[in-house]
C-alpha positions in Angstrom: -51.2 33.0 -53.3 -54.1 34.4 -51.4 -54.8 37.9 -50.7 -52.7 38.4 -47.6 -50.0 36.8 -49.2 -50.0 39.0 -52.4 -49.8 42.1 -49.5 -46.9 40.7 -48.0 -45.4 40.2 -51.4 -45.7 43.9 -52.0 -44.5 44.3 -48.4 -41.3 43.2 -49.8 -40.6 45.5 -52.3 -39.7 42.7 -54.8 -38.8 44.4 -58.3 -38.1 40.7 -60.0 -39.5 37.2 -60.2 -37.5 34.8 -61.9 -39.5 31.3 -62.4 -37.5 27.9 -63.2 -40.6 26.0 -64.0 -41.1 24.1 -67.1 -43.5 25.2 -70.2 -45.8 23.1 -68.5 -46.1 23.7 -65.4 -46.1 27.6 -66.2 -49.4 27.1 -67.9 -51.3 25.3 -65.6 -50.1 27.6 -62.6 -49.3 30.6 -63.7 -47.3 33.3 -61.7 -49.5 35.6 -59.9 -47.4 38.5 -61.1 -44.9 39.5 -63.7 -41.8 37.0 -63.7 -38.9 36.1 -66.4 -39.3 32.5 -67.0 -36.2 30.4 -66.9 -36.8 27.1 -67.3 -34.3 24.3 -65.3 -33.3 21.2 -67.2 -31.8 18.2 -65.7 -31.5 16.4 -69.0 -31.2 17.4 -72.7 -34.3 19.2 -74.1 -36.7 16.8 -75.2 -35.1 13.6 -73.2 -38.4 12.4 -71.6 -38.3 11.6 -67.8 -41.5 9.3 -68.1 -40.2 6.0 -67.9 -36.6 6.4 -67.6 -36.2 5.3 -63.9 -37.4 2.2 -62.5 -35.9 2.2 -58.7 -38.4 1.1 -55.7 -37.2 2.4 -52.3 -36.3 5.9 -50.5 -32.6 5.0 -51.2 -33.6 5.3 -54.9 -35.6 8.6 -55.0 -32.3 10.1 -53.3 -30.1 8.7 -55.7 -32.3 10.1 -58.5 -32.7 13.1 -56.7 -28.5 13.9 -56.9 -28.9 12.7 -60.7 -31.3 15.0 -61.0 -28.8 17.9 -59.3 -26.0 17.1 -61.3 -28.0 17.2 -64.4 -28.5 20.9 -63.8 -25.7 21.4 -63.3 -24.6 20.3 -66.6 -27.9 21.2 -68.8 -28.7 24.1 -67.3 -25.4 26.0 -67.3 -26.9 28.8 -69.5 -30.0 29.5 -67.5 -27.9 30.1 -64.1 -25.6 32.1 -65.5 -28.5 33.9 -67.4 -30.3 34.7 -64.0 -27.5 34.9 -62.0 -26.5 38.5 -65.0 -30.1 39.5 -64.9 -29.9 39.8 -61.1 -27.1 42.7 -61.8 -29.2 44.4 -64.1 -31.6 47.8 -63.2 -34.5 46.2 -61.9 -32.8 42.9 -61.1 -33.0 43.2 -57.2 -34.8 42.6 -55.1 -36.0 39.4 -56.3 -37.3 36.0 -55.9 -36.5 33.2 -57.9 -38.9 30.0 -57.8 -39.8 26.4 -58.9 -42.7 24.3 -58.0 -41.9 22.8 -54.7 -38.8 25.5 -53.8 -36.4 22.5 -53.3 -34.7 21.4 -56.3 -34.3 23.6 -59.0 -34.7 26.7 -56.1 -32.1 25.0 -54.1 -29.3 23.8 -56.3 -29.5 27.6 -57.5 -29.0 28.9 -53.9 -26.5 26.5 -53.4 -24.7 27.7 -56.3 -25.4 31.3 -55.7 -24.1 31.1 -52.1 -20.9 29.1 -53.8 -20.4 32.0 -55.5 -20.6 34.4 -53.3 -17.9 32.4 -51.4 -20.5 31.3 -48.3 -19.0 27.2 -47.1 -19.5 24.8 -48.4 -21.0 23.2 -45.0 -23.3 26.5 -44.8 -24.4 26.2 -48.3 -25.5 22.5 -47.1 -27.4 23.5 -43.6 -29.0 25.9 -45.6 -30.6 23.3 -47.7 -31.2 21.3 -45.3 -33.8 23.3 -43.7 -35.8 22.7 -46.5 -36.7 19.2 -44.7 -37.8 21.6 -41.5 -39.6 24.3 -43.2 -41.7 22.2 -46.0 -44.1 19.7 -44.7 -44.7 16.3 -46.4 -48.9 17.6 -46.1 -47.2 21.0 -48.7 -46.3 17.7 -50.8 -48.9 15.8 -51.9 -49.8 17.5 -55.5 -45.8 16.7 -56.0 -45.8 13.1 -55.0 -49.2 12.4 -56.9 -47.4 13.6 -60.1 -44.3 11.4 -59.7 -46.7 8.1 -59.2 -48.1 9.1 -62.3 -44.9 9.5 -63.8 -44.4 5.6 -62.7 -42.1 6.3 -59.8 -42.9 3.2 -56.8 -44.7 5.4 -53.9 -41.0 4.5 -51.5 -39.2 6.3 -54.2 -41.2 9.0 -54.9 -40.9 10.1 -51.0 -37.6 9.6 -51.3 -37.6 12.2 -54.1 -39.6 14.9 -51.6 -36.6 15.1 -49.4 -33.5 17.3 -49.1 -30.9 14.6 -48.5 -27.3 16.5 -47.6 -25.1 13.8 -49.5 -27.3 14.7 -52.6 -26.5 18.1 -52.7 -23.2 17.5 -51.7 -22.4 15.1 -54.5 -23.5 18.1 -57.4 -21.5 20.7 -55.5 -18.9 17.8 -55.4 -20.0 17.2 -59.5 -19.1 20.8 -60.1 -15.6 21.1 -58.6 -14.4 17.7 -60.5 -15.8 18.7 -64.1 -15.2 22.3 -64.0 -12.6 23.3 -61.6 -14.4 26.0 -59.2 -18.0 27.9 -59.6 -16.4 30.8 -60.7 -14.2 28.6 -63.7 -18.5 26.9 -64.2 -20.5 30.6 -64.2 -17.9 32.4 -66.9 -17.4 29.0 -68.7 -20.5 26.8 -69.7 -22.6 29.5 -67.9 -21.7 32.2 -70.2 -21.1 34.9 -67.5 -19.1 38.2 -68.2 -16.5 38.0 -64.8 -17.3 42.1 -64.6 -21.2 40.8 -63.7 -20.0 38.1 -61.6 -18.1 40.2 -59.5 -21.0 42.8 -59.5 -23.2 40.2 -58.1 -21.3 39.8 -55.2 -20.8 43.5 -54.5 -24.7 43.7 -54.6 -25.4 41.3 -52.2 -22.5 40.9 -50.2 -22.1 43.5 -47.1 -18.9 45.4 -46.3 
């Protein structure tokens, strides 16, 4: 963040940060200001990524892309419903909640906080959709660079930058098959009280 964008930050009047990022990525960027870090697993802790994937075209990196989705939605049940609480708390809104890129982790979150705040299901997807408008493939590079290294073919690594609809569609789909509705997922594997469930959407839902 440069200096302008640290004053519109405090423009804001943000009172939270939540970050998703991993261990490592946390240390080698770290947030610019306080934030509770929540880390977003796609696979069980300690299952390495690095050469688990050996697809070569776009079709690929979408494919692993939903994996990806639906993996958080299974491994990461605790941290959603943990940030989706802390956003009830004193303190706990306004805020921002971020990954690396604002696409994956950041968007199957939205997706499942607008779920649960009852927004359709073909809103939830236009909204992360725009992702594909809004981030250029130029915002990218530092992201792609790290997936060659990780031995993904370059086709399938850009195939991983976008924001494919079916992807998203296929976790949301994921979630209604395995565990009947999000609010049966956030007060199930997520661990969320119902009372702060439905005080979320009272918070940020208008009359």
């Amino acid at each position: 963040m440069t200096e302008g964008d640290i004053a519109l930050y405090d423009d804001l009047g943000l009172t939270a940060v939540y970050d998703l990022r991993g261990e490592v990525e946390v240390a080698e960027q770290p947030d610019p200001m306080p934030a509770r870090h929540l880390p977003m697993l796609s696979r069980p802790a300690g299952d390495s990524f690095a050469g688990s994937f050996d697809g070569a075209t776009g079709e690929d990196g979408e494919r692993l892309l939903a994996g990806l989705y639906i993996g958080q939605i299974d491994h990461s049940a605790t941290t959603i419903g943990e940030l989706f609480s802390a956003l009830t708390e004193p303190g706990g809104l306004p805020a921002v909640f971020h990954c690396h890129a604002g696409k994956d982790r950041t968007g199957l979150v939205a997706a499942l906080l607008l779920e649960a705040l009852g927004v359709e299901r073909d809103a939830i997807l236009d909204d992360y959709e725009l992702t594909a408008r809004y981030r250029l493939r130029a915002q990218q590079d530092q992201t792609f660079e790290r997936m060659i290294k990780l031995g993904l073919a370059p086709e399938a690594a850009a195939g991983v930058l976008t924001a494919p609809r079916w992807a998203m569609r296929s976790a949301l789909e994921h979630l209604d098959r395995e565990y009947g509705n999000i609010e049966r997922y956030l007060t199930g594997p997520a661990a969320m009280e119902l009372s702060d469930l439905k005080r979320l959407s009272a918070e940020l839902l208008a009359a």
